[in-house]
Gaussian input, Z-matrix of N, CA and C with variables (Angstrom, degrees):
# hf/3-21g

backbone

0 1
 N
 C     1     B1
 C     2     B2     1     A1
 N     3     B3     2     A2     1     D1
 C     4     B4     3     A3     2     D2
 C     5     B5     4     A4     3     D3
 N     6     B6     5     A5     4     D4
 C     7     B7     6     A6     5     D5
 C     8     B8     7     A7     6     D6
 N     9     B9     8     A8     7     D7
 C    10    B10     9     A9     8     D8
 C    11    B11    10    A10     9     D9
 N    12    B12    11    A11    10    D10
 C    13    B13    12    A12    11    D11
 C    14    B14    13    A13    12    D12
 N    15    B15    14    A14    13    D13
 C    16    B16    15    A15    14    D14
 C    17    B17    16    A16    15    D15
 N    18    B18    17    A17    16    D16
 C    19    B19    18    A18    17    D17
 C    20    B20    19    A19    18    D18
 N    21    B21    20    A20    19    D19
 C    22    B22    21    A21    20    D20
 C    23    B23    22    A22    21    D21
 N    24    B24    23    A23    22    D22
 C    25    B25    24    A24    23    D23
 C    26    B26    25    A25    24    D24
 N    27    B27    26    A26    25    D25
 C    28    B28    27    A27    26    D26
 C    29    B29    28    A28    27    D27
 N    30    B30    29    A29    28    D28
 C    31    B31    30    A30    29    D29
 C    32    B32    31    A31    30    D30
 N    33    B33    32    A32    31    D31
 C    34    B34    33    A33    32    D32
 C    35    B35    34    A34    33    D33
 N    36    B36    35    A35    34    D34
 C    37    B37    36    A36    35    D35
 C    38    B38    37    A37    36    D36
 N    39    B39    38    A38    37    D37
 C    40    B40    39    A39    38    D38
 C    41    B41    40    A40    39    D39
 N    42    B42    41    A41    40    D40
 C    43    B43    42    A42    41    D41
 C    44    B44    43    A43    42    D42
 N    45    B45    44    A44    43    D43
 C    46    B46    45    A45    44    D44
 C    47    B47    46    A46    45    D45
 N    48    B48    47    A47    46    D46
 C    49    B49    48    A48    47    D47
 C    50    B50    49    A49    48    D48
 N    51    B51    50    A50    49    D49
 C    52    B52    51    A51    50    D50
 C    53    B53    52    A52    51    D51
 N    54    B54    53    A53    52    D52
 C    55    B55    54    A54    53    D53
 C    56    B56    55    A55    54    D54
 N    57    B57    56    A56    55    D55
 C    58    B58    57    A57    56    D56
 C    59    B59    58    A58    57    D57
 N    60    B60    59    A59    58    D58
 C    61    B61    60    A60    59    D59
 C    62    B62    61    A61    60    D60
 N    63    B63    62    A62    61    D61
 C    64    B64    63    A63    62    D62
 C    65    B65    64    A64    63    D63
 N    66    B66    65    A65    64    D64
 C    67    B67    66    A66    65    D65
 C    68    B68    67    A67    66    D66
 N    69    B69    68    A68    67    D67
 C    70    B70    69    A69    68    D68
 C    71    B71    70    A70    69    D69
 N    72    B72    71    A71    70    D70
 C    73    B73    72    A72    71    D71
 C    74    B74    73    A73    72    D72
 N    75    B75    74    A74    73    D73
 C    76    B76    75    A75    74    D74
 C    77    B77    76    A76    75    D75
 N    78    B78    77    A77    76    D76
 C    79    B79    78    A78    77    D77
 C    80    B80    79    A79    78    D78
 N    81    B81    80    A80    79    D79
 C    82    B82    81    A81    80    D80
 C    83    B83    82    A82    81    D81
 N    84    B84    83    A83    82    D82
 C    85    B85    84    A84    83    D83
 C    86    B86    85    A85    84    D84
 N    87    B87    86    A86    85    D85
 C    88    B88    87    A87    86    D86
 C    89    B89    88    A88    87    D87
 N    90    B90    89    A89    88    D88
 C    91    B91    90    A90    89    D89
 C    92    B92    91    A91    90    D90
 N    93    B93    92    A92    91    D91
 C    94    B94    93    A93    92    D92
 C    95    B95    94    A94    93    D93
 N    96    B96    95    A95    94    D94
 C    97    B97    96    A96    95    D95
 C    98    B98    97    A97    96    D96
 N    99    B99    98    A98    97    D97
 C   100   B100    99    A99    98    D98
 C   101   B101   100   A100    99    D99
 N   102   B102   101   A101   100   D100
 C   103   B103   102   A102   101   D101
 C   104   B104   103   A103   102   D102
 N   105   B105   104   A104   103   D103
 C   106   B106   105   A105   104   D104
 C   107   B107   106   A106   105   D105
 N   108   B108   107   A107   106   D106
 C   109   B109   108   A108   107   D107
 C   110   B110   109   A109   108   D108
 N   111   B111   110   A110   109   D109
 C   112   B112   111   A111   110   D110
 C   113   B113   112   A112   111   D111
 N   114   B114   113   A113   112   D112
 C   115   B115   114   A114   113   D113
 C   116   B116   115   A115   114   D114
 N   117   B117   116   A116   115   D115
 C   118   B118   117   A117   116   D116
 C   119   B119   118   A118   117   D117
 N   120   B120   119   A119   118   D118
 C   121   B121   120   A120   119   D119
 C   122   B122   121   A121   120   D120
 N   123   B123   122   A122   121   D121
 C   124   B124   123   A123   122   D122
 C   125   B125   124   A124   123   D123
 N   126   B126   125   A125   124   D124
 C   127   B127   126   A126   125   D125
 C   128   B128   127   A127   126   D126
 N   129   B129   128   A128   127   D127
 C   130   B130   129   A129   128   D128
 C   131   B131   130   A130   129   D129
 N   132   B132   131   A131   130   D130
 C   133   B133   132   A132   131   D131
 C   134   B134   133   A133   132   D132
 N   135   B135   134   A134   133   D133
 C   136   B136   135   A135   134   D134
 C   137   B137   136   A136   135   D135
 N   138   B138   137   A137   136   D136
 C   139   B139   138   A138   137   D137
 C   140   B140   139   A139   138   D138
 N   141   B141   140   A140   139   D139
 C   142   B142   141   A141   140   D140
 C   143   B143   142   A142   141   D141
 N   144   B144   143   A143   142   D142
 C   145   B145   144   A144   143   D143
 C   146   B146   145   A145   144   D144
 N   147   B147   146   A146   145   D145
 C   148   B148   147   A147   146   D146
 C   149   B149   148   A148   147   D147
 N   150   B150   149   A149   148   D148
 C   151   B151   150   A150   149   D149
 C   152   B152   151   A151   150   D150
 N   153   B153   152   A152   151   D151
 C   154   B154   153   A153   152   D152
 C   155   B155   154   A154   153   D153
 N   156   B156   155   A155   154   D154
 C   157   B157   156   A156   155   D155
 C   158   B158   157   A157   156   D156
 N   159   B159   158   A158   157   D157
 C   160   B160   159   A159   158   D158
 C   161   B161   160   A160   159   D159
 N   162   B162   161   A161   160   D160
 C   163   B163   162   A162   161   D161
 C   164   B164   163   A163   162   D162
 N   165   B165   164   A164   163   D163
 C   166   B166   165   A165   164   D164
 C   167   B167   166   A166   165   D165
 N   168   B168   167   A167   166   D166
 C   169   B169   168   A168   167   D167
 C   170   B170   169   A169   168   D168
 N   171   B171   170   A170   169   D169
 C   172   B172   171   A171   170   D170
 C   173   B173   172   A172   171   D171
 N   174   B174   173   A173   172   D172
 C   175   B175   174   A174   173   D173
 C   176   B176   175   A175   174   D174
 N   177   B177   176   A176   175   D175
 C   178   B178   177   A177   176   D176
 C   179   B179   178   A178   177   D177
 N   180   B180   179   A179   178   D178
 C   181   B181   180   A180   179   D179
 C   182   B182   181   A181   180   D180
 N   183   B183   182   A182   181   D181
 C   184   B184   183   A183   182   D182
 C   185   B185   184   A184   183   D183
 N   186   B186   185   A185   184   D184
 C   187   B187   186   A186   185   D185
 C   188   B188   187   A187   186   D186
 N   189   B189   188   A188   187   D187
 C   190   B190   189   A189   188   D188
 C   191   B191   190   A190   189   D189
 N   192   B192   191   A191   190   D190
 C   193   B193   192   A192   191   D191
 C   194   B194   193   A193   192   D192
 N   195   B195   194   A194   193   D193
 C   196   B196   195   A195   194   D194
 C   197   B197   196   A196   195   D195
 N   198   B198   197   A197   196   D196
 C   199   B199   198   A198   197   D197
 C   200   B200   199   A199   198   D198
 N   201   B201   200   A200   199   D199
 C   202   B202   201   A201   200   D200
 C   203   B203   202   A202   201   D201
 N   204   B204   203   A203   202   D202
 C   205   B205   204   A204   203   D203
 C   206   B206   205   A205   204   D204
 N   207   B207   206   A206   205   D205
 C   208   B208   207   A207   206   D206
 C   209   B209   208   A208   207   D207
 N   210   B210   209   A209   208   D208
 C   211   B211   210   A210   209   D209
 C   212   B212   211   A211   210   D210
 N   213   B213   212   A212   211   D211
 C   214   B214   213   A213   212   D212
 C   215   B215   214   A214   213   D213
 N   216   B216   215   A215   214   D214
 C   217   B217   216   A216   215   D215
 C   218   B218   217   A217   216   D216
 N   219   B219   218   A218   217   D217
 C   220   B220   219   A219   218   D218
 C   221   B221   220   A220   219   D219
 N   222   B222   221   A221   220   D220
 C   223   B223   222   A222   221   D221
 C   224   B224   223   A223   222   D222
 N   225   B225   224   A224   223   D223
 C   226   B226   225   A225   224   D224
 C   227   B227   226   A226   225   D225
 N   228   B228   227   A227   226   D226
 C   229   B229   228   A228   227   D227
 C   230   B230   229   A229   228   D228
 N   231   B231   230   A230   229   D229
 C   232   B232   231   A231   230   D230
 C   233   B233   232   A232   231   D231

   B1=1.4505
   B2=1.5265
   B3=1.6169
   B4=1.2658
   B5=1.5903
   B6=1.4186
   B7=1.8174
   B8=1.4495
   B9=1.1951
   B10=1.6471
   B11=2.0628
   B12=1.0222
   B13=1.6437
   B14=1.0763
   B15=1.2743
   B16=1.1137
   B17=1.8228
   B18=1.7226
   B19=0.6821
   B20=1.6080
   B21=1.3466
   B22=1.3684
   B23=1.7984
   B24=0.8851
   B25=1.5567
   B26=1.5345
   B27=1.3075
   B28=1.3991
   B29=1.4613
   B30=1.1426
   B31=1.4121
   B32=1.8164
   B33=1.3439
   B34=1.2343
   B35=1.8911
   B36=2.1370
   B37=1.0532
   B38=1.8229
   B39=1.8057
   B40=1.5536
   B41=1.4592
   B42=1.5050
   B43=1.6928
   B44=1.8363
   B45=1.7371
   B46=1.5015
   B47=1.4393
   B48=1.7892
   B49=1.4828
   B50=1.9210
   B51=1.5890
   B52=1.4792
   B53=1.4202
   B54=1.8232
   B55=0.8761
   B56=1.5676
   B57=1.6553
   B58=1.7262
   B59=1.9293
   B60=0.9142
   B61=1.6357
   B62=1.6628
   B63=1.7639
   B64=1.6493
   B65=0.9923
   B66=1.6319
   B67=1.2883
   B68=1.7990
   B69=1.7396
   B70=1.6877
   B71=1.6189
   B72=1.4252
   B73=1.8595
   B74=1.6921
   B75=1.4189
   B76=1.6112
   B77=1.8724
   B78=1.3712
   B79=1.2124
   B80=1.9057
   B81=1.3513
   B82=1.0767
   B83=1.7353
   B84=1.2853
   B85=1.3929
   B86=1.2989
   B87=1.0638
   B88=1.8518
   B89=1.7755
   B90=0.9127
   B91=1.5915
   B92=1.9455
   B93=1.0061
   B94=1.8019
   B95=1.5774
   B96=1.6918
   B97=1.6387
   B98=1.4137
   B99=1.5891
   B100=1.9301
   B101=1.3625
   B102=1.2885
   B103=1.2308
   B104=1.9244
   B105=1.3141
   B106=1.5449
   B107=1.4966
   B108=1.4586
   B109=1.3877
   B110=1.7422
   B111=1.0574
   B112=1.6851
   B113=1.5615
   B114=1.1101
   B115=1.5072
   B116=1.8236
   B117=1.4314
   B118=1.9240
   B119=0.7876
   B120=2.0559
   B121=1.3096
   B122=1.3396
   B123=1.7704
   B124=1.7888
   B125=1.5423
   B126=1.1422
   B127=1.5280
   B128=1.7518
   B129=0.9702
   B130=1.2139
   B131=1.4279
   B132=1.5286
   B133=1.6724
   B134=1.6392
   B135=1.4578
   B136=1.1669
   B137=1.5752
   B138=1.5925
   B139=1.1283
   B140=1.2746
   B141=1.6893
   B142=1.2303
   B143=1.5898
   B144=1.4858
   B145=1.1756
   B146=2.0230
   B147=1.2602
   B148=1.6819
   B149=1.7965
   B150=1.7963
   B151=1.3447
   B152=2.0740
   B153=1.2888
   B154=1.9668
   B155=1.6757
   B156=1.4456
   B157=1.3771
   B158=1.5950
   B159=1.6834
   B160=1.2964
   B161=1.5700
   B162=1.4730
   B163=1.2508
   B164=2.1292
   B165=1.6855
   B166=1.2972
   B167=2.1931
   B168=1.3674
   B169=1.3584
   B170=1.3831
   B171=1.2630
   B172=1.4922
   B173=1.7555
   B174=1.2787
   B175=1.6940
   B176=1.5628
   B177=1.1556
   B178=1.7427
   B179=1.2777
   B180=1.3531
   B181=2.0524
   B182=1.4267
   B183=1.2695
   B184=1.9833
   B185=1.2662
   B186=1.9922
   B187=1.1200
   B188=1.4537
   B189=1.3956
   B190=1.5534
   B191=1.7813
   B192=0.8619
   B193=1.4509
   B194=1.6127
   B195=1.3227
   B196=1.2848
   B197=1.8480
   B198=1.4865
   B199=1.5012
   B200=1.6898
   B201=1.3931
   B202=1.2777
   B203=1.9777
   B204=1.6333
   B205=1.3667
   B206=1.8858
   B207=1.7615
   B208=1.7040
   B209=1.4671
   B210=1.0183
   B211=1.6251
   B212=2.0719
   B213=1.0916
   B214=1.3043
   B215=1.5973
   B216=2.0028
   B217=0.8310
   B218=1.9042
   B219=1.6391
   B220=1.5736
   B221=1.5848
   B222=1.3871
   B223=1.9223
   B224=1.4127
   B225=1.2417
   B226=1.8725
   B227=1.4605
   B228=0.8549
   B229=1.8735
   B230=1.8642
   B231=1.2631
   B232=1.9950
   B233=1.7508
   A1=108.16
   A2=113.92
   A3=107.85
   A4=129.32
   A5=109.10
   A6=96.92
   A7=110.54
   A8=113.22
   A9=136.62
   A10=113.54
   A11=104.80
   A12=101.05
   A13=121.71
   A14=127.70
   A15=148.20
   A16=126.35
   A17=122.45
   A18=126.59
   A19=123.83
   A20=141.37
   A21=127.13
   A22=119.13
   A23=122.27
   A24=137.17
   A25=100.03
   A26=117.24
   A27=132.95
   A28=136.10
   A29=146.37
   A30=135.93
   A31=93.16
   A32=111.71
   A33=133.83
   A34=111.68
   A35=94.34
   A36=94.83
   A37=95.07
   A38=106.76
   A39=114.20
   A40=89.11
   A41=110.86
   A42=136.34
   A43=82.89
   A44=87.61
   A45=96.73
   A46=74.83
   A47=107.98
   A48=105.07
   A49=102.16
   A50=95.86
   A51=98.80
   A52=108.63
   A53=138.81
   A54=103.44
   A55=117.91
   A56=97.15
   A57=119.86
   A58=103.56
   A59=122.65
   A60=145.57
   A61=89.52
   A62=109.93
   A63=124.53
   A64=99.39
   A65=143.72
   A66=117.59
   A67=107.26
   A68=101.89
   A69=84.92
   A70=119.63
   A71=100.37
   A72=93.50
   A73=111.42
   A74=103.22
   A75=111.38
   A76=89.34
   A77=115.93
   A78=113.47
   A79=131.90
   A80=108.05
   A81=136.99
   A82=116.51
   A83=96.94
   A84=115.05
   A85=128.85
   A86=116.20
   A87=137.11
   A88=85.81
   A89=111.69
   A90=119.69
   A91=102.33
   A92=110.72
   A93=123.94
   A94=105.17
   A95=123.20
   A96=136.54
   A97=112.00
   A98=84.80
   A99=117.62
   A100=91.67
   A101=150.08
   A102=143.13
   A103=118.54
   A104=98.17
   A105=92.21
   A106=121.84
   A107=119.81
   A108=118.56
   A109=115.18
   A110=128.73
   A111=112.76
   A112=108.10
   A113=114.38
   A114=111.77
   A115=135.46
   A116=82.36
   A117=109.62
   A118=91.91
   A119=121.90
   A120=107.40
   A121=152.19
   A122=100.41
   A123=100.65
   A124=91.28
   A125=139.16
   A126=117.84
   A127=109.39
   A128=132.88
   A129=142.52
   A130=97.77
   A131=115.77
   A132=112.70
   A133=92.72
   A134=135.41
   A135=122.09
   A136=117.94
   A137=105.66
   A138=108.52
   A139=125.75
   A140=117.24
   A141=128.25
   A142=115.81
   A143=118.86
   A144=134.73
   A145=90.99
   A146=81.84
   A147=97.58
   A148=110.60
   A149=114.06
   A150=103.20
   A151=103.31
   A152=102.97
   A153=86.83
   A154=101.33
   A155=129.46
   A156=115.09
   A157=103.03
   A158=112.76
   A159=132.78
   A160=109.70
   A161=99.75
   A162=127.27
   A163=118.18
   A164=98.10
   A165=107.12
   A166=100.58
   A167=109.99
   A168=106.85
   A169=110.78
   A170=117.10
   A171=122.35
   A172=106.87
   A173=126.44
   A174=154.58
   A175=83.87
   A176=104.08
   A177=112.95
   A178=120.64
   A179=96.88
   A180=108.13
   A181=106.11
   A182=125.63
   A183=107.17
   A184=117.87
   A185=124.16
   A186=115.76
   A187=104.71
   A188=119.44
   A189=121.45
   A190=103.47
   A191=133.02
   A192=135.97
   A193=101.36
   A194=144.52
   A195=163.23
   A196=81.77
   A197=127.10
   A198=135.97
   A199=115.30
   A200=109.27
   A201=128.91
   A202=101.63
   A203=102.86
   A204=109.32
   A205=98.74
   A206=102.52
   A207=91.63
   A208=106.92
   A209=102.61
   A210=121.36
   A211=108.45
   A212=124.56
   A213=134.81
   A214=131.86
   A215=106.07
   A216=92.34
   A217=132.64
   A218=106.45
   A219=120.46
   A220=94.72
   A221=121.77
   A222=128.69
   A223=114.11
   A224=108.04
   A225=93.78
   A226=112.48
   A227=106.59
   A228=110.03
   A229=105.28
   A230=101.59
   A231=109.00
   A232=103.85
   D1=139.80
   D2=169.56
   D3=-59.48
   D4=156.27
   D5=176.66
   D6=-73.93
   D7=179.15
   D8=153.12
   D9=-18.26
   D10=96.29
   D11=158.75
   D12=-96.36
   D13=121.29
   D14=159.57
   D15=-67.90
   D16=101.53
   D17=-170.15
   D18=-119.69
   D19=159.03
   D20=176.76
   D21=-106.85
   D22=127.74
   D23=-172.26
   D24=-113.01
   D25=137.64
   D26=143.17
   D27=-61.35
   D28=102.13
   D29=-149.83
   D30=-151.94
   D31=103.29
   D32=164.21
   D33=56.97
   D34=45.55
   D35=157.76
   D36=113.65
   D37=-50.73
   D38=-165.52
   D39=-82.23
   D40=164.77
   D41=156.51
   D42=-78.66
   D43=151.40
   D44=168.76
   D45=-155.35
   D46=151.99
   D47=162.47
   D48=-118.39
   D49=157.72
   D50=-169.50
   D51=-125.47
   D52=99.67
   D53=174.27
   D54=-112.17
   D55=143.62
   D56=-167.45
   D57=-110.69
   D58=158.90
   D59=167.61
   D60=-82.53
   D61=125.99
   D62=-170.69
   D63=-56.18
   D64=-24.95
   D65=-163.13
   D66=-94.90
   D67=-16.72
   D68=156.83
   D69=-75.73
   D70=-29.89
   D71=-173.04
   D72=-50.48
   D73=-21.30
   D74=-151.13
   D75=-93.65
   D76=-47.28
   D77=166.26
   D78=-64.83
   D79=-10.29
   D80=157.52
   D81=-57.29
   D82=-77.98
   D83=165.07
   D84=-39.50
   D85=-24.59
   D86=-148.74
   D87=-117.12
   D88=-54.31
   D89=-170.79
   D90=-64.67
   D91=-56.26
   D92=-177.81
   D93=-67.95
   D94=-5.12
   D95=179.91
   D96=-80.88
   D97=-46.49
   D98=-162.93
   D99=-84.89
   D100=-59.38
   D101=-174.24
   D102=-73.90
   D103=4.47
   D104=177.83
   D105=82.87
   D106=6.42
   D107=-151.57
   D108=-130.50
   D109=161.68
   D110=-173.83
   D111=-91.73
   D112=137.82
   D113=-177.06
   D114=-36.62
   D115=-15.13
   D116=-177.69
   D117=-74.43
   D118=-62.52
   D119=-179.72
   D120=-98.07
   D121=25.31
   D122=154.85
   D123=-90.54
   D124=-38.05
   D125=-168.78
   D126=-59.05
   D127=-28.41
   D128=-172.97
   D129=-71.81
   D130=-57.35
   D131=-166.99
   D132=-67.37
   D133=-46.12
   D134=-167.84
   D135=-64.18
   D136=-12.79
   D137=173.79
   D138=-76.49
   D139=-31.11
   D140=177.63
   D141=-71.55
   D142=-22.44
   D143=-175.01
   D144=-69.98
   D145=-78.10
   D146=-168.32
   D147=-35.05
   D148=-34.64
   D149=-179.09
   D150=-81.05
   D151=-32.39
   D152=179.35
   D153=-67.99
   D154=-9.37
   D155=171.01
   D156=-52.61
   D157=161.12
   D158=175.00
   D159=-76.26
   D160=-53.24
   D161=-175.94
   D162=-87.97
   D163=61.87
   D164=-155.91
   D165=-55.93
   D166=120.08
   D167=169.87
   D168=-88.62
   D169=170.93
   D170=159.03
   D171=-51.71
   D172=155.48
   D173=149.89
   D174=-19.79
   D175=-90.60
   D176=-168.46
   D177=-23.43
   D178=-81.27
   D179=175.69
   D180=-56.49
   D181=-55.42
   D182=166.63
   D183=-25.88
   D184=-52.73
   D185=-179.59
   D186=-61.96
   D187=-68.17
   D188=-158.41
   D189=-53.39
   D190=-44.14
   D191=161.90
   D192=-41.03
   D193=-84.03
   D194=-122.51
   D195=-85.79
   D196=-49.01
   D197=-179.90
   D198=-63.81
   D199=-36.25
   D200=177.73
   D201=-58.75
   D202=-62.44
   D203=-152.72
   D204=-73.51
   D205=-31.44
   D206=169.10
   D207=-52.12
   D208=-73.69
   D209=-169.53
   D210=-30.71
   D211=-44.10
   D212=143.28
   D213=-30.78
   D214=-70.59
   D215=166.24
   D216=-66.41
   D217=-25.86
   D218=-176.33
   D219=-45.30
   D220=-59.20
   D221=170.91
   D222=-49.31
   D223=-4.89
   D224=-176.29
   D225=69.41
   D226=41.00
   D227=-167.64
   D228=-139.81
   D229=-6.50
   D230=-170.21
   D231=-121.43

């Protein structure tokens, strides 16, 4: 499997860079297609999610977490 890519997103104006393993970027991508929305701005909403969390994670694991719990609910299981 490939390593970690490191990419840059816009999120409320700033560059932020994010790096994810391709098969989240690709599930990333796929997810921000299906919802109608530009990739800035599910990373942005996941960002806003991740800061009212208690338990603030890094950018990264918010996404891979936030990909996990779709991917869950998509199974009927989240």
């Amino acid at each position: 499997m490939a390593g970690p890519v490191k990419r840059s997103v816009n999120i409320a104006g700033h560059a932020t860079s994010i790096t994810l393993e391709p098969p989240f970027w690709d599930a990333l991508v796929r997810a921000a297609g299906e919802e109608g929305i530009p990739l800035n701005a599910l990373v942005a909403r996941i960002d806003v999610e991740r800061i009212a969390d208690d338990d603030l994670p890094n950018l990264a694991s918010a996404i891979r977490v936030w990909l996990f719990r779709r991917a869950l609910a998509a199974a009927g299981q989240g």
